[in-house]
Backbone bond lengths (Angstrom), bond angles and torsions (degrees), N, CA, C in turn:
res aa  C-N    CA-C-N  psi(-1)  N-CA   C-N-CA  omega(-1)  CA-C   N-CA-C  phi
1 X - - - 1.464 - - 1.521 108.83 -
2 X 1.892 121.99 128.33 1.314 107.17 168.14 1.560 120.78 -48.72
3 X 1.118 94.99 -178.13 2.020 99.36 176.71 2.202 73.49 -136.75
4 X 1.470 82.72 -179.83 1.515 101.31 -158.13 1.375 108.03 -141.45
5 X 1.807 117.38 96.08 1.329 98.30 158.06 1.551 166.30 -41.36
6 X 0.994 136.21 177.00 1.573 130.30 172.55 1.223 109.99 174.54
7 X 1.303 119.24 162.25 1.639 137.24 -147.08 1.700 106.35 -131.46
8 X 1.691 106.69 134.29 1.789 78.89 160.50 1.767 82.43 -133.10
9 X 1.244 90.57 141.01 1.513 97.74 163.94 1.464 116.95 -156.79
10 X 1.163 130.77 131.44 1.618 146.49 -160.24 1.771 103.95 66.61
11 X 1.621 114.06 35.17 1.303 100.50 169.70 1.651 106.58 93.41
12 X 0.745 94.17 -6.61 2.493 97.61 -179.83 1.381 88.66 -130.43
13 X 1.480 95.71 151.16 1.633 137.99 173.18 1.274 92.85 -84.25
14 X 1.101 133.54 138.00 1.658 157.56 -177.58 1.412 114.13 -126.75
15 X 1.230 113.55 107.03 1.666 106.56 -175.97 1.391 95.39 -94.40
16 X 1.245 127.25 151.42 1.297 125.60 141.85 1.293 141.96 -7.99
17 X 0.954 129.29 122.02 2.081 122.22 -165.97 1.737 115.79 40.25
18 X 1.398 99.24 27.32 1.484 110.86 155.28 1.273 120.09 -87.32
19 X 1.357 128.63 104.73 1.396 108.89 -177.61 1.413 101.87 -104.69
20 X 1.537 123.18 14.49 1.726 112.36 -165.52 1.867 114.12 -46.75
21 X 1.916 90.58 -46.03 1.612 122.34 -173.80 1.917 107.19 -29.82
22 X 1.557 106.23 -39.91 1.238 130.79 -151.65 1.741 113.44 85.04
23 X 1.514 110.20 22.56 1.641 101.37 174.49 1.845 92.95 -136.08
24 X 1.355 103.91 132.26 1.513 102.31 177.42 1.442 106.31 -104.43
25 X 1.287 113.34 132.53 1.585 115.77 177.00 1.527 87.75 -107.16
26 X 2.013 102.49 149.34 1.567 113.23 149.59 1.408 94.92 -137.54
27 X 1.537 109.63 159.75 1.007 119.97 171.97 1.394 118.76 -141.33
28 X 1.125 114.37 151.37 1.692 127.29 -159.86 1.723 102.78 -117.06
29 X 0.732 102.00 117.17 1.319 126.44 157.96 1.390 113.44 -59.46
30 X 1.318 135.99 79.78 1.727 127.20 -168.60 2.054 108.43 -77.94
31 X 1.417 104.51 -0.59 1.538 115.66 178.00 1.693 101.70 42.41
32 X 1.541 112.61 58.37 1.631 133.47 -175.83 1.551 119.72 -143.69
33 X 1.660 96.23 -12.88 1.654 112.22 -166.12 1.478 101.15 97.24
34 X 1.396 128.38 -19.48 1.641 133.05 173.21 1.558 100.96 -75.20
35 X 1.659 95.12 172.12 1.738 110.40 177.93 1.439 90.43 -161.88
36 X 1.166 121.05 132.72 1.003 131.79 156.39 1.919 140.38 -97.09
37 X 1.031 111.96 93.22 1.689 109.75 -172.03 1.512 97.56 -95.98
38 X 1.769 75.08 147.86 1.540 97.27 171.58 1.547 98.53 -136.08
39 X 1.481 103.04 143.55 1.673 126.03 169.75 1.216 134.94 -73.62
40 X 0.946 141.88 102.84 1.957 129.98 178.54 1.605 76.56 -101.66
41 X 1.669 106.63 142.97 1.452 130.71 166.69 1.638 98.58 -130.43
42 X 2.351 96.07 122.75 2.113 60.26 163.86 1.627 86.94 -127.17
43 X 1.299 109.89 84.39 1.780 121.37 150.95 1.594 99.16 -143.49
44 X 1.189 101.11 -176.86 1.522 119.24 159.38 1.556 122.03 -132.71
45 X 1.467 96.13 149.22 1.802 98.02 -169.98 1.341 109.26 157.87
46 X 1.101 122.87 -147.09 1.243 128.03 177.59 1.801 129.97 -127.74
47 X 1.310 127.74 114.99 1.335 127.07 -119.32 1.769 84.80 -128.66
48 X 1.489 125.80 135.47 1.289 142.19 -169.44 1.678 96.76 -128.51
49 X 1.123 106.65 95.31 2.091 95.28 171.52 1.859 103.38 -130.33
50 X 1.303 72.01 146.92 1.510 123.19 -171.86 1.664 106.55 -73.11
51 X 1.264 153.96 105.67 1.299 121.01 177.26 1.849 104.18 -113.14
52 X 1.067 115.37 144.02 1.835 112.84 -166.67 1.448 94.58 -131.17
53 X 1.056 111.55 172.30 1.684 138.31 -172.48 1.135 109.83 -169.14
54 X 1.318 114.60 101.79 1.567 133.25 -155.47 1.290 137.19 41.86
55 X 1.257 104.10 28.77 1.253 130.46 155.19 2.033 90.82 112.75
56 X 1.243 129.48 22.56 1.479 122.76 -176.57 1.391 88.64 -122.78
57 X 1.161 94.84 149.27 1.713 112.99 -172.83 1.860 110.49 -75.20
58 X 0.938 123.80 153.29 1.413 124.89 -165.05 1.483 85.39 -110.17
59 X 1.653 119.48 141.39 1.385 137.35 157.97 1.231 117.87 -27.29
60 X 1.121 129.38 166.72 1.580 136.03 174.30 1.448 110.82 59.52
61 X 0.987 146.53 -10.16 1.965 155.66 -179.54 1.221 114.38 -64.41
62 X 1.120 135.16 -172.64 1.605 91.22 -54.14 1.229 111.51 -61.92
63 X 1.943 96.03 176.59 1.475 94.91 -171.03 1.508 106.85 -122.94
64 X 1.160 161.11 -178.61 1.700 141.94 -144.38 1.710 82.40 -170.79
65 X 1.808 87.49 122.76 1.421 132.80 171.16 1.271 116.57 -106.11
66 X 1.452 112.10 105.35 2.162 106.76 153.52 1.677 106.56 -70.69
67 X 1.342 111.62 136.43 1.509 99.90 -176.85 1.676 68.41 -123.48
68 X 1.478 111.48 138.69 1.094 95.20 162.97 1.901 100.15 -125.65
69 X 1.435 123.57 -171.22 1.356 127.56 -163.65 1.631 97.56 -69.40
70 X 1.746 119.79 160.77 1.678 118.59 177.18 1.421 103.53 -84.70
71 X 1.507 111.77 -163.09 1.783 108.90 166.84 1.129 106.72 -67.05
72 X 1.773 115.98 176.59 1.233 127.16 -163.26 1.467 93.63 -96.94
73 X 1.958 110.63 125.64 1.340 124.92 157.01 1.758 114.21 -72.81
74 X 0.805 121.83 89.54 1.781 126.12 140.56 1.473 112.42 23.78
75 X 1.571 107.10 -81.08 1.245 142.94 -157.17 1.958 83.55 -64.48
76 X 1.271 123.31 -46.44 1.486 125.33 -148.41 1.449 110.92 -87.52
77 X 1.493 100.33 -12.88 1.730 117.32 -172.37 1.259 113.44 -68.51
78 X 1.736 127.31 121.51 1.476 119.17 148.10 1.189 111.24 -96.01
79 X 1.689 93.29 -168.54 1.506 94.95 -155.39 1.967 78.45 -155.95
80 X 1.231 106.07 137.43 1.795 118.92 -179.30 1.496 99.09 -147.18
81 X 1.956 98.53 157.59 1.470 94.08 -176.92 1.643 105.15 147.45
82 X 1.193 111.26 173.13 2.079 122.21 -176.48 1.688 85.79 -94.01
83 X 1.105 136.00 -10.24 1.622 152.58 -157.88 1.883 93.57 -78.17
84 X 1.318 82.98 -65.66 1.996 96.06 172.21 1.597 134.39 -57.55
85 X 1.460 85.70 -17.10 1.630 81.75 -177.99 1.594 124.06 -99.57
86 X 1.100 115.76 158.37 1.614 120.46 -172.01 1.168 112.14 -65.56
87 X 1.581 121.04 147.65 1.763 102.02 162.36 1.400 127.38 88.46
88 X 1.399 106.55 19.29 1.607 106.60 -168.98 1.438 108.86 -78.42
89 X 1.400 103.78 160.86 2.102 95.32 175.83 1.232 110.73 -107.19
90 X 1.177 112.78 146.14 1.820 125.15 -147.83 1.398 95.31 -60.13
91 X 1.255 130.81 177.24 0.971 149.56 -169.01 1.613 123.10 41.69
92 X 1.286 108.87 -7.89 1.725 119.48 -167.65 2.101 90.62 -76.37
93 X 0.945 107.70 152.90 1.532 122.36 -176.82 1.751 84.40 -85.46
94 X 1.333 83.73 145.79 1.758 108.21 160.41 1.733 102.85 -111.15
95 X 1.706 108.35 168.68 1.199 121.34 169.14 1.749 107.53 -139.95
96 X 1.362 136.93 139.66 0.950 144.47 -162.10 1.226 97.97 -137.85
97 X 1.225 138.67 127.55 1.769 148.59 -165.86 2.099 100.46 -140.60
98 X 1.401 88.85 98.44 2.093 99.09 165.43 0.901 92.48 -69.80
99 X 1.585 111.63 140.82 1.327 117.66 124.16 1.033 136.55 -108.65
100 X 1.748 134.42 120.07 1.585 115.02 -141.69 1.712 83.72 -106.83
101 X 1.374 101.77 152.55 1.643 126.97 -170.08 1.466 113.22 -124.42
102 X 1.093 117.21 156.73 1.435 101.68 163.89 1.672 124.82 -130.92
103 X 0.755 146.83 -156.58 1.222 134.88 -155.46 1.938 116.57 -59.23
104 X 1.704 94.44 -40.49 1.324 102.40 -172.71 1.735 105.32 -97.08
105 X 1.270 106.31 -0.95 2.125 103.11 173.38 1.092 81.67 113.25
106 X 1.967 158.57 16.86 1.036 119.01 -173.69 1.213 103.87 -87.25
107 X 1.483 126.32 148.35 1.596 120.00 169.31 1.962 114.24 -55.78
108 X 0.849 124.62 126.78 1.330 126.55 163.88 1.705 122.25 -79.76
109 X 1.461 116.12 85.28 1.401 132.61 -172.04 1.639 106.34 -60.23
110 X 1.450 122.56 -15.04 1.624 108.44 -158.58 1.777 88.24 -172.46
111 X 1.569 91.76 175.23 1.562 92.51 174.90 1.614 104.86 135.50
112 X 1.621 90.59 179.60 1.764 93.38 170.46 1.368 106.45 -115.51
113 X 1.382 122.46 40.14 1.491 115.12 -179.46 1.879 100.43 -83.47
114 X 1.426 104.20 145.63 1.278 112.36 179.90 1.284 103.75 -143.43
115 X 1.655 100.30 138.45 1.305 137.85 -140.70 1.822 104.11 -125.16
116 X 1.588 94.96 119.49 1.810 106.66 -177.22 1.431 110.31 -101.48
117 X 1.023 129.72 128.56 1.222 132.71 -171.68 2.104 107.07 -116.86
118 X 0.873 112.17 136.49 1.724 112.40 -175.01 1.095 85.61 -144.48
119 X 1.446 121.43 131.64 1.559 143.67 -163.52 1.889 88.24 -127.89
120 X 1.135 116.23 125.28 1.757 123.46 -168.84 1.751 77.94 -116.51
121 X 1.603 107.46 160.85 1.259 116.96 142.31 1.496 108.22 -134.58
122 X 1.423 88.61 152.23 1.936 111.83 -165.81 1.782 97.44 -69.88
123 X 1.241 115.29 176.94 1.114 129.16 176.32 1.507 110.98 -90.02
């Protein structure tokens, strides 16, 4: 009879192709006595998992994940600042503040994302 993995990490049991947690586990069956899992994370931080086999913890565990943020989504980017507001008086400086995101809202703290800026003036 198989036995049946599961995960705990940040404190929850993680079944397999559960993604409610926000972490999706799959696992592969390599039909060798191996299994292979793979992680989808959609936060960033620092990740402690648990791996079990019928509910008993497997050797070597936990095991410690940097998840850090994906590339920057477009769509996910704000933007804050005196830059945004209507009505400014000429010569006064503006300030414009990105915030780069990535697909799932995580803030992106670091990286090599590079950022184009095109300043228009109105008529």
């Amino acid at each position: 009879e198989a036995g049946s993995f599961s995960f705990v990490a940040r404190g929850e049991t993680i079944r397999p192709f559960d993604g409610r947690s926000g972490i999706l586990v799959r696992v592969r069956d390599n039909e060798d006595g191996s299994y292979t899992v793979g992680l989808s994370v959609r936060f960033s931080g620092f990740l402690n998992v648990d791996v079990l086999y019928n509910g008993a913890k497997v050797a070597n565990g936990p095991f410690a994940a940097v998840v850090t943020a994906g590339p920057v989504n477009a769509a996910n980017c704000t933007l804050s600042g005196t830059g945004l507001e209507p009505l400014r008086p000429r010569q006064q400086p503006v300030t414009v503040t990105i915030y780069a995101r990535d697909l799932f809202g995580t803030l992106r703290t670091a990286g090599d994302s590079s950022v184009d800026a095109v300043v228009a003036t109105l008529p």
